[in-house]
PDB file with SEQRES, HELIX, SHEET and CRYST1 records, atoms N, CA, C and O in Angstrom:
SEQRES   1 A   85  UNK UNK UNK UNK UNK UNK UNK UNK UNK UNK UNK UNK UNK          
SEQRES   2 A   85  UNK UNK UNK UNK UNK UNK UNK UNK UNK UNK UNK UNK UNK          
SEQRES   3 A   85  UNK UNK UNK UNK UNK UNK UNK UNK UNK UNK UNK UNK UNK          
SEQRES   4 A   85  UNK UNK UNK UNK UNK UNK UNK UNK UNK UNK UNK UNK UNK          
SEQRES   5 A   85  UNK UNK UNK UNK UNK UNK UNK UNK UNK UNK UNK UNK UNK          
SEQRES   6 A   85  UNK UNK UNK UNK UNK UNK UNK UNK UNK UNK UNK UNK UNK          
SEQRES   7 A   85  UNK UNK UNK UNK UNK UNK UNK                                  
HELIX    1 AA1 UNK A    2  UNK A   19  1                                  18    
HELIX    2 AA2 UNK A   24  UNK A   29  1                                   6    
HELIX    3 AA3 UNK A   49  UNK A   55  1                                   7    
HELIX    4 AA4 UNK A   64  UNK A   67  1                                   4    
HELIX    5 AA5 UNK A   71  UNK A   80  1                                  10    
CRYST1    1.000    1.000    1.000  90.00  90.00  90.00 P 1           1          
ATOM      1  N   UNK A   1      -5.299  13.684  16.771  1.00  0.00           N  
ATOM      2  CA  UNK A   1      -4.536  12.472  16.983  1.00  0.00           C  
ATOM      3  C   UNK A   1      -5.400  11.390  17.617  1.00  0.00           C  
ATOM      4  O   UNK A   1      -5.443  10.241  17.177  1.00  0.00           O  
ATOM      5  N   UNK A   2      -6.172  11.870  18.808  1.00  0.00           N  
ATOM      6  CA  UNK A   2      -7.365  10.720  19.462  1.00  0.00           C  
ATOM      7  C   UNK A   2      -8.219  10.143  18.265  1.00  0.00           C  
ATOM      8  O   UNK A   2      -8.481   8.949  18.123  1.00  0.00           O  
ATOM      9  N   UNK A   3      -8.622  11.182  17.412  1.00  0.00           N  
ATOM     10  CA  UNK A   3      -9.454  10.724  16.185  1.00  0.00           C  
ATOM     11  C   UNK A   3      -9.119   9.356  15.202  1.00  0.00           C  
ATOM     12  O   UNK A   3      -9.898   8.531  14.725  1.00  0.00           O  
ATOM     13  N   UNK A   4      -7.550   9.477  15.099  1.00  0.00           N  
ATOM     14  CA  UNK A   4      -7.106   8.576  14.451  1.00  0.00           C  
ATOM     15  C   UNK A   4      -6.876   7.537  14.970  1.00  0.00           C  
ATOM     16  O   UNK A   4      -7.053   6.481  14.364  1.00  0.00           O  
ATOM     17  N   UNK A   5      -6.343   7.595  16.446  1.00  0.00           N  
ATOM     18  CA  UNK A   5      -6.445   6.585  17.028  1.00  0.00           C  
ATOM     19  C   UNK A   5      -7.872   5.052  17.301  1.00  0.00           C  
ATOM     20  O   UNK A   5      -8.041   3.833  17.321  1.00  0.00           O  
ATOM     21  N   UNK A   6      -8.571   6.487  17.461  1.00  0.00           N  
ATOM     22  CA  UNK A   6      -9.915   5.149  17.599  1.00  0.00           C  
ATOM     23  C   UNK A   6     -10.449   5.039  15.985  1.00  0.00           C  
ATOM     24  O   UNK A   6     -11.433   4.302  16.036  1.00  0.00           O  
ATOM     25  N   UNK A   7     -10.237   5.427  14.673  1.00  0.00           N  
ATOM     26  CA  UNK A   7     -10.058   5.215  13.672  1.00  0.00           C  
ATOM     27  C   UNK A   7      -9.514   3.855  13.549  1.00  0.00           C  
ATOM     28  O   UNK A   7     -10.220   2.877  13.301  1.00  0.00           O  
ATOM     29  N   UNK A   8      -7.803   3.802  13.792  1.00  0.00           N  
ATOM     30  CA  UNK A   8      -7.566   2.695  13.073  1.00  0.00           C  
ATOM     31  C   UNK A   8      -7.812   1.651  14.331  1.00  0.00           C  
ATOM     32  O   UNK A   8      -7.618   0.452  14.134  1.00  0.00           O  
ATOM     33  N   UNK A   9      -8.177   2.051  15.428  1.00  0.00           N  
ATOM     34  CA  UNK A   9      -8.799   0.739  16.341  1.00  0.00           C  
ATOM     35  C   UNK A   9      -9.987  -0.023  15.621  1.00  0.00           C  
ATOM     36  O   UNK A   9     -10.149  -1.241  15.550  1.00  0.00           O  
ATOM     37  N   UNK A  10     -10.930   1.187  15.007  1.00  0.00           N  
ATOM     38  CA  UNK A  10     -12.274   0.527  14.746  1.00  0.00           C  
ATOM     39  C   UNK A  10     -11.792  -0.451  13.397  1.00  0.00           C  
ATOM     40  O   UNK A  10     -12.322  -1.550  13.234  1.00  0.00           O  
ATOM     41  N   UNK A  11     -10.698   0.083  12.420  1.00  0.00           N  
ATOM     42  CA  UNK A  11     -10.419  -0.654  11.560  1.00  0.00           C  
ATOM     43  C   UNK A  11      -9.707  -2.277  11.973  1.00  0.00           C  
ATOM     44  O   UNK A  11     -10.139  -3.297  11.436  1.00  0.00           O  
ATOM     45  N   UNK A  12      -8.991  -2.294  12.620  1.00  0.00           N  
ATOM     46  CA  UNK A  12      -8.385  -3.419  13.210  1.00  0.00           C  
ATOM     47  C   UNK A  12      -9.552  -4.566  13.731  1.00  0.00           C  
ATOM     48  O   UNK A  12      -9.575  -5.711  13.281  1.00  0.00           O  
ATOM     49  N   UNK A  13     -10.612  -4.002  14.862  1.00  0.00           N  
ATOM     50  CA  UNK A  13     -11.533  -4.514  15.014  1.00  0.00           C  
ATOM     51  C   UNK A  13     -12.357  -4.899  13.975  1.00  0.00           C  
ATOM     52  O   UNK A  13     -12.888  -6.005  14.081  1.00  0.00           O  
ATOM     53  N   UNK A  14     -12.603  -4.170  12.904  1.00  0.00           N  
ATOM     54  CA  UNK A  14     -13.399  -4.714  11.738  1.00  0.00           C  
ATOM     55  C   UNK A  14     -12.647  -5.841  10.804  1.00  0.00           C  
ATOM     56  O   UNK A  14     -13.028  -6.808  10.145  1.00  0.00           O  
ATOM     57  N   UNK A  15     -11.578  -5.313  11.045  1.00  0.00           N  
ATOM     58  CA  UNK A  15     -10.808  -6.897  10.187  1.00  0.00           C  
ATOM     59  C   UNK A  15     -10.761  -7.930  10.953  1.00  0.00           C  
ATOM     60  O   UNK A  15     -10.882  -9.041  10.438  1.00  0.00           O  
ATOM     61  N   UNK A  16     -10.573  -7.794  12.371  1.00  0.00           N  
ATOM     62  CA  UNK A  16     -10.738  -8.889  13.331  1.00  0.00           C  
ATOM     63  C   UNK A  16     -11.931  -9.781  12.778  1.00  0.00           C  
ATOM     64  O   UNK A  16     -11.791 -10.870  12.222  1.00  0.00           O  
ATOM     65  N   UNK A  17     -13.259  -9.056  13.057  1.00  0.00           N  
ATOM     66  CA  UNK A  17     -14.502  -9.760  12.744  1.00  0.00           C  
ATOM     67  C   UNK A  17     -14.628 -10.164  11.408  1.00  0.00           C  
ATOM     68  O   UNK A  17     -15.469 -11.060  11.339  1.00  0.00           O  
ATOM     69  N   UNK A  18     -14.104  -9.857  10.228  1.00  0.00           N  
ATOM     70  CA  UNK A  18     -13.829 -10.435   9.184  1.00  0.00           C  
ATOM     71  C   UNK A  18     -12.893 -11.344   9.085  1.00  0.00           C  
ATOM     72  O   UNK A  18     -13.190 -12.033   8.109  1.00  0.00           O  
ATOM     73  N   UNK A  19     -11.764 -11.785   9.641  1.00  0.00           N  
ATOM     74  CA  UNK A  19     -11.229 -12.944   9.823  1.00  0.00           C  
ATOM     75  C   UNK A  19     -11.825 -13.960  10.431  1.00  0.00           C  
ATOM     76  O   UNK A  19     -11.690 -15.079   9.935  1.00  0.00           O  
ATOM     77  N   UNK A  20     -12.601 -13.790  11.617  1.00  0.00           N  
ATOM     78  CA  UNK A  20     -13.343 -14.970  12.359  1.00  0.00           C  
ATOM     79  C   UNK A  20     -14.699 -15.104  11.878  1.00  0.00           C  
ATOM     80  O   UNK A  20     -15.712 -14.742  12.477  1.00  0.00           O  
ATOM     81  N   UNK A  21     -14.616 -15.753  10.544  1.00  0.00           N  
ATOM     82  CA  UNK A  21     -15.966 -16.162   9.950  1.00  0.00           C  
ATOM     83  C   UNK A  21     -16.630 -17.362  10.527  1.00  0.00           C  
ATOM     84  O   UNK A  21     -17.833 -17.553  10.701  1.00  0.00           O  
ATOM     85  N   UNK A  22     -15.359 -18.333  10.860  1.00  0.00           N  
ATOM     86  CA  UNK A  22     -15.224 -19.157  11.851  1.00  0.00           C  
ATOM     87  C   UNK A  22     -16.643 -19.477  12.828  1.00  0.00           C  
ATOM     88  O   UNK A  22     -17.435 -20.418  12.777  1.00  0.00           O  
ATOM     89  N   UNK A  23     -16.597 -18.440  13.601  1.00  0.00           N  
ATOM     90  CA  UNK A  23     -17.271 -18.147  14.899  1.00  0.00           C  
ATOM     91  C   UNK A  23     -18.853 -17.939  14.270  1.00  0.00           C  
ATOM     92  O   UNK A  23     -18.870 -16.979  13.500  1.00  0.00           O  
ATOM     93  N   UNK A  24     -19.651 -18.340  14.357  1.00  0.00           N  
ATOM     94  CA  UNK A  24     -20.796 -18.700  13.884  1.00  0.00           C  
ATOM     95  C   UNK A  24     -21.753 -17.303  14.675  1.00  0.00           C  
ATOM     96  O   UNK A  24     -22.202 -16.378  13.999  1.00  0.00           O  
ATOM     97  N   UNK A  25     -21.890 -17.379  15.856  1.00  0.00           N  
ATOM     98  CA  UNK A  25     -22.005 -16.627  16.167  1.00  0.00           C  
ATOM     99  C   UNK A  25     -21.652 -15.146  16.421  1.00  0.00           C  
ATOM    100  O   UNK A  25     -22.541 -14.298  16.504  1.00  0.00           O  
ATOM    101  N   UNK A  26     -20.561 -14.895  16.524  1.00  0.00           N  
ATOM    102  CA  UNK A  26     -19.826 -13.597  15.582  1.00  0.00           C  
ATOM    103  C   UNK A  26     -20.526 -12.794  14.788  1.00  0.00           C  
ATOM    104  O   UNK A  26     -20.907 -11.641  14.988  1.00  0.00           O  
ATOM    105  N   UNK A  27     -20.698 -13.661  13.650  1.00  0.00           N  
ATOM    106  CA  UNK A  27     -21.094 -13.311  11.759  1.00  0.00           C  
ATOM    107  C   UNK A  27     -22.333 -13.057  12.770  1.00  0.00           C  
ATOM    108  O   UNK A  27     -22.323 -11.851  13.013  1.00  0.00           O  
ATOM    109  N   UNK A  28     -23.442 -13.714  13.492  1.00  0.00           N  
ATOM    110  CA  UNK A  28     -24.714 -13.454  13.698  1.00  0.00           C  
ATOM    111  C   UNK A  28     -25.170 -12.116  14.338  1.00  0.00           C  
ATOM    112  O   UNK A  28     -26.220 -11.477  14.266  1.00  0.00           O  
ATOM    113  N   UNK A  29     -23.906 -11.913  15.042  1.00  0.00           N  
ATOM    114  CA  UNK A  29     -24.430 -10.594  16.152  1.00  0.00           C  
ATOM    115  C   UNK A  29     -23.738  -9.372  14.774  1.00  0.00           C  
ATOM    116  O   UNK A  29     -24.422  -8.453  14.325  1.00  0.00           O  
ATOM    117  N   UNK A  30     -22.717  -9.581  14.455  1.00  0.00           N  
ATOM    118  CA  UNK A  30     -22.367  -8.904  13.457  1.00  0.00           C  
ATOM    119  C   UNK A  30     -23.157  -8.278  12.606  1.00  0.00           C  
ATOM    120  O   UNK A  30     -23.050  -7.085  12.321  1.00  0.00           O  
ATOM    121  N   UNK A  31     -24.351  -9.387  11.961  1.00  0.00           N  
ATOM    122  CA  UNK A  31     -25.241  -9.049  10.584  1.00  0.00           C  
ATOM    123  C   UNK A  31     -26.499  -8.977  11.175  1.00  0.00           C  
ATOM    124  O   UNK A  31     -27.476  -8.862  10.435  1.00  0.00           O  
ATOM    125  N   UNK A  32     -26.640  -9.024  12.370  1.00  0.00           N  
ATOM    126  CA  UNK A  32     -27.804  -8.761  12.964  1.00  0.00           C  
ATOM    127  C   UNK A  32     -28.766  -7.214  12.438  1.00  0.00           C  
ATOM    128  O   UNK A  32     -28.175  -6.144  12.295  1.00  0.00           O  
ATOM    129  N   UNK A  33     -29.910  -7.320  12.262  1.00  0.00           N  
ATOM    130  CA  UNK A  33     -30.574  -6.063  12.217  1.00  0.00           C  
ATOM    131  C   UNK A  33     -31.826  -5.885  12.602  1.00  0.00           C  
ATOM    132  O   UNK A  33     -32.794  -6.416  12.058  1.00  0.00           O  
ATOM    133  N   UNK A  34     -31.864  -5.192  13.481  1.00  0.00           N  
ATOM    134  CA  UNK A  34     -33.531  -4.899  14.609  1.00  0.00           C  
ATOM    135  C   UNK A  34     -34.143  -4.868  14.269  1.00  0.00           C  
ATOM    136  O   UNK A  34     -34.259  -3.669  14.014  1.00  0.00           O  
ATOM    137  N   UNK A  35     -35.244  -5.520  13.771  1.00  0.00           N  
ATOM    138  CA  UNK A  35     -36.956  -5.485  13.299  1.00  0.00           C  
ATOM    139  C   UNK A  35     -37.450  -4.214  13.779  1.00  0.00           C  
ATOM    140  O   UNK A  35     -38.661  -4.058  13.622  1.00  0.00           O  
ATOM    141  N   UNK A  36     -36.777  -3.206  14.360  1.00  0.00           N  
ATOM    142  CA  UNK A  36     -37.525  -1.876  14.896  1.00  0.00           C  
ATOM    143  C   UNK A  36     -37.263  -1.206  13.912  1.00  0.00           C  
ATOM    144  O   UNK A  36     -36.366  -1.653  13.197  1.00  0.00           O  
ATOM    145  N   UNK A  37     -38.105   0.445  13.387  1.00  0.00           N  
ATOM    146  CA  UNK A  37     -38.092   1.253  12.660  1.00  0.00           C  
ATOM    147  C   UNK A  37     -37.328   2.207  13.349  1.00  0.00           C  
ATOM    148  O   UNK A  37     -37.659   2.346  14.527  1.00  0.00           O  
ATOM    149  N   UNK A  38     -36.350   2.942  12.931  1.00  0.00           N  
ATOM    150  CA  UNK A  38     -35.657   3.846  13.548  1.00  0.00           C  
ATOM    151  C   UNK A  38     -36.386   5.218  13.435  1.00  0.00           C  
ATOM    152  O   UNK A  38     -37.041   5.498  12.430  1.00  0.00           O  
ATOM    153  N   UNK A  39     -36.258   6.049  14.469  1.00  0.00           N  
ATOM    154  CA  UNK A  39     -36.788   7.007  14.862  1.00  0.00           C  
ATOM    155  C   UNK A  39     -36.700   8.411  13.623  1.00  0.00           C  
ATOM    156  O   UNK A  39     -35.705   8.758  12.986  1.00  0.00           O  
ATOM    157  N   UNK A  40     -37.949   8.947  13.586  1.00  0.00           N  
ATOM    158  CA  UNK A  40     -37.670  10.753  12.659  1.00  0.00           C  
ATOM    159  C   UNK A  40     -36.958  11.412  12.836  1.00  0.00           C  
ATOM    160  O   UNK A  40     -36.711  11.504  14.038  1.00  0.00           O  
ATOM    161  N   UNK A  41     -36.175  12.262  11.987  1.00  0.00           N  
ATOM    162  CA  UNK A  41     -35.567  13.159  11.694  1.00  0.00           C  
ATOM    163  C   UNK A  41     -34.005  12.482  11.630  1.00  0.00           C  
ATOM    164  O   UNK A  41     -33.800  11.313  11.301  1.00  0.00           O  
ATOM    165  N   UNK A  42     -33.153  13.264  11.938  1.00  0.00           N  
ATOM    166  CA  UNK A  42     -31.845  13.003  11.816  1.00  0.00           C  
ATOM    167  C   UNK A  42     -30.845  11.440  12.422  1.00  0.00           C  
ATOM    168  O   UNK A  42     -29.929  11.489  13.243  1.00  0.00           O  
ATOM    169  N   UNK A  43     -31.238  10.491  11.904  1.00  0.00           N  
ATOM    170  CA  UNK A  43     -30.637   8.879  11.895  1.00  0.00           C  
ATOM    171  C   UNK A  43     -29.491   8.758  13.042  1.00  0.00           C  
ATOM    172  O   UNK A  43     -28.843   9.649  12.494  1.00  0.00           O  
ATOM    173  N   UNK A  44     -29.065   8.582  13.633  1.00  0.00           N  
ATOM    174  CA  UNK A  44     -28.119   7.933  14.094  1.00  0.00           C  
ATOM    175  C   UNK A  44     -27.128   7.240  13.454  1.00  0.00           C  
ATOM    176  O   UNK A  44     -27.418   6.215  12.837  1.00  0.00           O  
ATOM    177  N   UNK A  45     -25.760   7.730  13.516  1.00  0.00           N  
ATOM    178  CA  UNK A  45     -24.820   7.277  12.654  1.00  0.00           C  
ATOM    179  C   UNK A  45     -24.281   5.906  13.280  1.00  0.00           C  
ATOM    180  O   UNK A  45     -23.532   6.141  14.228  1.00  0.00           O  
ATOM    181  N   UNK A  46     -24.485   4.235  12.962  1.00  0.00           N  
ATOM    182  CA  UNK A  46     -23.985   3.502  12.593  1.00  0.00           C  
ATOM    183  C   UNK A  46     -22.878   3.298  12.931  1.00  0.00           C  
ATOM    184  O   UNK A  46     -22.073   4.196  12.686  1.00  0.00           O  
ATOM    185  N   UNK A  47     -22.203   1.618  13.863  1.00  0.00           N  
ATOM    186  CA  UNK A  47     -20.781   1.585  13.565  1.00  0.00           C  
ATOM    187  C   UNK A  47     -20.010   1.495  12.234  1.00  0.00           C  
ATOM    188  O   UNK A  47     -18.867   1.861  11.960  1.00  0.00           O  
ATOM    189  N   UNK A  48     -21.131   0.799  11.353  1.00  0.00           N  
ATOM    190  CA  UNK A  48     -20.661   0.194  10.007  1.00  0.00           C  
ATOM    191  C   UNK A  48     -20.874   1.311   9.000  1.00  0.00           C  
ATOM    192  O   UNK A  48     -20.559   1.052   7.838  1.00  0.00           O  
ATOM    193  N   UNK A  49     -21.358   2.503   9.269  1.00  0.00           N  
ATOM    194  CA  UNK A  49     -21.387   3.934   8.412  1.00  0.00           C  
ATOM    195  C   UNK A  49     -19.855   4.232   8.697  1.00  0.00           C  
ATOM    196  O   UNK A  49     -19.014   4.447   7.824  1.00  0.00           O  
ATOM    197  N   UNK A  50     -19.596   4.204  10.291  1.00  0.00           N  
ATOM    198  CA  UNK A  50     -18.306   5.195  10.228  1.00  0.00           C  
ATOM    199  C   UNK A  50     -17.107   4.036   9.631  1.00  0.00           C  
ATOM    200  O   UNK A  50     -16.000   4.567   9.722  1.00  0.00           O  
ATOM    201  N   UNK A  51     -17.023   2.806   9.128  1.00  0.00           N  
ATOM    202  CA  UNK A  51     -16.599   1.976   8.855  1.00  0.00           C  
ATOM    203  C   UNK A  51     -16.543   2.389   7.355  1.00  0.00           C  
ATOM    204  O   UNK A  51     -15.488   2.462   6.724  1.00  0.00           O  
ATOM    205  N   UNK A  52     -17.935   2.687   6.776  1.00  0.00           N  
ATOM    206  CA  UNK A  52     -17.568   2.693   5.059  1.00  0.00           C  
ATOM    207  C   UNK A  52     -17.091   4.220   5.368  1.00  0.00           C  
ATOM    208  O   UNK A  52     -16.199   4.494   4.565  1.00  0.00           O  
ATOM    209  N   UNK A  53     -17.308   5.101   6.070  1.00  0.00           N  
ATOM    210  CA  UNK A  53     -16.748   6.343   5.729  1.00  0.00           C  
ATOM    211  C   UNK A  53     -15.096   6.222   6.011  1.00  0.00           C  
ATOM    212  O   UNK A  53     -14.428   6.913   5.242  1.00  0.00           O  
ATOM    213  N   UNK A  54     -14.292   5.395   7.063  1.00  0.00           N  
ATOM    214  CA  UNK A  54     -12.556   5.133   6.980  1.00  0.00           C  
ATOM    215  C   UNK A  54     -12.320   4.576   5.473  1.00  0.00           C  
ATOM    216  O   UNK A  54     -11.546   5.034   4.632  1.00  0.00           O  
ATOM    217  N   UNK A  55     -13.230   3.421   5.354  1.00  0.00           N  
ATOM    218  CA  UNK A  55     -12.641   3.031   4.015  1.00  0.00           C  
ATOM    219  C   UNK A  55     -12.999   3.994   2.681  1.00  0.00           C  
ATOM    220  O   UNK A  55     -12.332   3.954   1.648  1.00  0.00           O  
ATOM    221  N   UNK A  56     -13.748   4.554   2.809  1.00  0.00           N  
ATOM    222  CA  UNK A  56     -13.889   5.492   1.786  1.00  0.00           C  
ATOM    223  C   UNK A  56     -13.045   7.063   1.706  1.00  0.00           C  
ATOM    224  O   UNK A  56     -13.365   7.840   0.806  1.00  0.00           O  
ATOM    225  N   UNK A  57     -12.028   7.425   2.647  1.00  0.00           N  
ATOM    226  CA  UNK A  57     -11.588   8.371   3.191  1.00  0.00           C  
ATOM    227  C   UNK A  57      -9.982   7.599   2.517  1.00  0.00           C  
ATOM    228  O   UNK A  57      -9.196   7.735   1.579  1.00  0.00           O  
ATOM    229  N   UNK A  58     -10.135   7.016   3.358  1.00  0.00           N  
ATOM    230  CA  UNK A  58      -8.756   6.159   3.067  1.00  0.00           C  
ATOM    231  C   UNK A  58      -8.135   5.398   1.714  1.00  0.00           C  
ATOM    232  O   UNK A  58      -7.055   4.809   1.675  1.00  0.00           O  
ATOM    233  N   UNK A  59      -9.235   5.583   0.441  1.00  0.00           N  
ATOM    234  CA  UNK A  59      -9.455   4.964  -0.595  1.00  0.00           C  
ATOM    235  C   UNK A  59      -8.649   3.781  -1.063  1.00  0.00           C  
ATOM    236  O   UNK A  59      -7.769   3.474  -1.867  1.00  0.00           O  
ATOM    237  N   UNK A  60      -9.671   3.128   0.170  1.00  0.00           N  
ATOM    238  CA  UNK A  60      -9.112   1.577  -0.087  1.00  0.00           C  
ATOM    239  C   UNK A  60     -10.251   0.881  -0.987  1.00  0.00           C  
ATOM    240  O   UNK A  60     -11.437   0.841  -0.659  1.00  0.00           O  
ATOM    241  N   UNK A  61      -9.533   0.154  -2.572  1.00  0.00           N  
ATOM    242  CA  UNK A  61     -10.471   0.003  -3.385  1.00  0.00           C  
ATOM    243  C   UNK A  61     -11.192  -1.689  -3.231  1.00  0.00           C  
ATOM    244  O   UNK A  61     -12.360  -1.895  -3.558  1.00  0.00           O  
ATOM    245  N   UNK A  62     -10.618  -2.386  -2.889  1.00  0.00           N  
ATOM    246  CA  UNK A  62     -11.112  -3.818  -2.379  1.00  0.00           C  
ATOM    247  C   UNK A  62     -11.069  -4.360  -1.152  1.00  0.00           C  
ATOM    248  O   UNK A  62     -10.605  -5.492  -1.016  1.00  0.00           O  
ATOM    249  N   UNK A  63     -11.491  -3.722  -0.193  1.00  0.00           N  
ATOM    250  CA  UNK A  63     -11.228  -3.962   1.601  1.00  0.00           C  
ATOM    251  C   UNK A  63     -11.641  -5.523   1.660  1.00  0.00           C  
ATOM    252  O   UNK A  63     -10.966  -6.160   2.469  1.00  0.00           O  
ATOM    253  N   UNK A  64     -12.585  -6.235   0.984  1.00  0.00           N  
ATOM    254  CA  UNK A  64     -12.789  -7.789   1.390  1.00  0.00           C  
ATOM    255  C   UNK A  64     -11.152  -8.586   0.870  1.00  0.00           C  
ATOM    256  O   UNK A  64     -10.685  -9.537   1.497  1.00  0.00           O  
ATOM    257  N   UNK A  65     -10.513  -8.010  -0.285  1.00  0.00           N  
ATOM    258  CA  UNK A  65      -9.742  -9.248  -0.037  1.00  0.00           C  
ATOM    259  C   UNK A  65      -8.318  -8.256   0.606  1.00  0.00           C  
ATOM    260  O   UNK A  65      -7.384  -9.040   0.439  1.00  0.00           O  
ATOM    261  N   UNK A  66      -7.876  -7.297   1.073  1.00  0.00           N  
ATOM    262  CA  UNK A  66      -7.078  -6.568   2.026  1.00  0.00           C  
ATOM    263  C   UNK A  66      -7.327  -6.941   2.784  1.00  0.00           C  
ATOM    264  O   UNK A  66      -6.321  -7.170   3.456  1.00  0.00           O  
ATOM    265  N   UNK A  67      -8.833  -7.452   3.612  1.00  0.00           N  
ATOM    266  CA  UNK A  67      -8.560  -8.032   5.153  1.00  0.00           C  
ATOM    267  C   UNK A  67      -8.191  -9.167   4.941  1.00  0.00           C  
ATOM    268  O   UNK A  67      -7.340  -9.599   5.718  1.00  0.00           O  
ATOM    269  N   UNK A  68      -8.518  -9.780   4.190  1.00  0.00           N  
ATOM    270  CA  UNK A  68      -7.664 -11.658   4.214  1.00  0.00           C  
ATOM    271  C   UNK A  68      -6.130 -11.586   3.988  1.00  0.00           C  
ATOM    272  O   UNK A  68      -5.527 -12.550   4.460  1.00  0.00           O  
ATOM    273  N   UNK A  69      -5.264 -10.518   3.279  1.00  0.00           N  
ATOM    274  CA  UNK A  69      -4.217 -10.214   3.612  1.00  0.00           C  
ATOM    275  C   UNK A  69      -4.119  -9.673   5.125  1.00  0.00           C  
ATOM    276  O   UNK A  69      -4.979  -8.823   5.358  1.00  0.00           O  
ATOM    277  N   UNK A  70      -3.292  -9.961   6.178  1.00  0.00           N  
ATOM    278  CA  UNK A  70      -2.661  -9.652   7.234  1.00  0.00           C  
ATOM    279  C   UNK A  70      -2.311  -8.079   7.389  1.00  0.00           C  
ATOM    280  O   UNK A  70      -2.649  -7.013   7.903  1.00  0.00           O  
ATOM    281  N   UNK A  71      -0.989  -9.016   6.211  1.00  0.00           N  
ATOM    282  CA  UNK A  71      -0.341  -7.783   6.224  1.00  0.00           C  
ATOM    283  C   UNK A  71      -0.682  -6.389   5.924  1.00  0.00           C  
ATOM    284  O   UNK A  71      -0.601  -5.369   6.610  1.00  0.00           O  
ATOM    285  N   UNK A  72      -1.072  -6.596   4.764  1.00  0.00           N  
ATOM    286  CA  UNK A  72      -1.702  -5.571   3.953  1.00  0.00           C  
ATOM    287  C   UNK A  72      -2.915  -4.773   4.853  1.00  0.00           C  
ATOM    288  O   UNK A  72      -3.178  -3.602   4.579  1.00  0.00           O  
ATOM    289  N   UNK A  73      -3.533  -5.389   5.793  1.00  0.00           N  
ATOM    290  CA  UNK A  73      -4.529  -4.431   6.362  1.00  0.00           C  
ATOM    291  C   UNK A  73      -3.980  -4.149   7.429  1.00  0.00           C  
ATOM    292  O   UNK A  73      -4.749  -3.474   8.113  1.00  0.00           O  
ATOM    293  N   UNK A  74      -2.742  -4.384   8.062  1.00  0.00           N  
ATOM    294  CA  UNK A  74      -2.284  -3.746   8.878  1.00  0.00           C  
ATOM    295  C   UNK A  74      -1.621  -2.444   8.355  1.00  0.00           C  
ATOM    296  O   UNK A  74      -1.389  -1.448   9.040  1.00  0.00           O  
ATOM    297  N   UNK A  75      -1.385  -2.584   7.200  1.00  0.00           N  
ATOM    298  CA  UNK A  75      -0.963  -1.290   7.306  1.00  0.00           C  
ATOM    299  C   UNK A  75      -1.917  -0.104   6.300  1.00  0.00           C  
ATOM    300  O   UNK A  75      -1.397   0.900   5.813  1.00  0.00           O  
ATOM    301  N   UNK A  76      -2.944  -0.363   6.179  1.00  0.00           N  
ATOM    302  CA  UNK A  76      -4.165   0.251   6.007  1.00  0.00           C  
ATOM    303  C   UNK A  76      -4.231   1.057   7.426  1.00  0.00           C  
ATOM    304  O   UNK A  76      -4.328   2.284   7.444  1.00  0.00           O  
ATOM    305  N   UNK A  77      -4.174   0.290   8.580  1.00  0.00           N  
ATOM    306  CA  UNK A  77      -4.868   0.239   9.798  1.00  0.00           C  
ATOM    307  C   UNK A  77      -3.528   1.540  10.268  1.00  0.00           C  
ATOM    308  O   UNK A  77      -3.802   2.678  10.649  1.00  0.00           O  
ATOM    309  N   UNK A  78      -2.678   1.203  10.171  1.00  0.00           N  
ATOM    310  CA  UNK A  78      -1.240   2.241  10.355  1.00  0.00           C  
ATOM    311  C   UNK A  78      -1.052   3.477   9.975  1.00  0.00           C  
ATOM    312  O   UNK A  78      -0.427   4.393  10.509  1.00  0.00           O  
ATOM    313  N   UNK A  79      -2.106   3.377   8.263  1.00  0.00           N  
ATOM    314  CA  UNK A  79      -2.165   4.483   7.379  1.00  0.00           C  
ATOM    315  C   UNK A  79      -3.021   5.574   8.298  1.00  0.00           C  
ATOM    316  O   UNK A  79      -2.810   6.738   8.640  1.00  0.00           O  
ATOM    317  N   UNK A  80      -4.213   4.508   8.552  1.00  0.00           N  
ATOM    318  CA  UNK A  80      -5.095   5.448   9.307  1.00  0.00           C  
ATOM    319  C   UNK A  80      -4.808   6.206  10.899  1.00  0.00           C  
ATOM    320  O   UNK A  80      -5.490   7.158  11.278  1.00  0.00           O  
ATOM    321  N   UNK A  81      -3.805   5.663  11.641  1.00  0.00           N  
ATOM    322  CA  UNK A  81      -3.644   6.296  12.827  1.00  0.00           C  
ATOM    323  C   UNK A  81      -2.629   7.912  12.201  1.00  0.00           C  
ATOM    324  O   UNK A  81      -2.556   8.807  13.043  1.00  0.00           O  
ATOM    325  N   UNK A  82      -1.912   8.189  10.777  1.00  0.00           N  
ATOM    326  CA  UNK A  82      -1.133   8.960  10.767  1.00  0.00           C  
ATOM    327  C   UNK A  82      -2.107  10.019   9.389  1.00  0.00           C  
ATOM    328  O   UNK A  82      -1.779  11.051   8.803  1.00  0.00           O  
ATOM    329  N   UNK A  83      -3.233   9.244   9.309  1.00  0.00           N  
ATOM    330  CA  UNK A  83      -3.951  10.318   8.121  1.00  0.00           C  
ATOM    331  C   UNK A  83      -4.592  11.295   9.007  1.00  0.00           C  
ATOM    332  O   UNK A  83      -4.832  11.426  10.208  1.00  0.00           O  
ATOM    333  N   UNK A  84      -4.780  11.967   7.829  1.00  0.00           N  
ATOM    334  CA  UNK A  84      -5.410  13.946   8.286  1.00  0.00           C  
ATOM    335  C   UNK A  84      -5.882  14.505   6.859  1.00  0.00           C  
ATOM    336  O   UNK A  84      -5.296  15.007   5.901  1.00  0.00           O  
ATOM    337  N   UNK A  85      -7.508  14.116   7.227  1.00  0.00           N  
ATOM    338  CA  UNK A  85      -8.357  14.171   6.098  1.00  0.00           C  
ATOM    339  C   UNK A  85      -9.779  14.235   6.445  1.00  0.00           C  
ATOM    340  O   UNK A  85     -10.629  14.288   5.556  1.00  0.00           O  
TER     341      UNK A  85                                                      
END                                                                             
């Protein structure tokens, strides 16, 4: 149940930051990516990995225009606090 919870938090938050394209800075820290080489062997999983892995779990087939719907990604976001998968 905790799982899902911070699930559809991270989803809510990701539509957040996709609504405020607005915010100039936002989009910047958002798309930001470290000129550093990441370290050998086993990667570090990503906020935006565990992001395509909800939407890919959840088989949502067009998430860019579902977040510009409201509604509609709220209850993506709803789906995900009650899925078990």
């Amino acid at each position: 149940m905790f799982r899902n919870n911070v699930k559809a938090q991270r989803l809510s938050l990701f539509g957040h930051y996709h609504q405020c394209q607005k915010r100039e800075w936002l989009k910047n820290v958002y798309k930001w990516k470290p000129m550093l080489t990441r370290p050998l062997g086993r990667t570090k999983i990503r906020w935006v990995d565990d992001i395509r892995n909800d939407v890919r779990k959840l088989k949502i087939k067009s998430w860019a225009s579902c977040i510009h719907d409201c509604n509609n990604w709220k209850l993506y976001v709803e789906k995900a606090k009650i899925f078990n998968g």
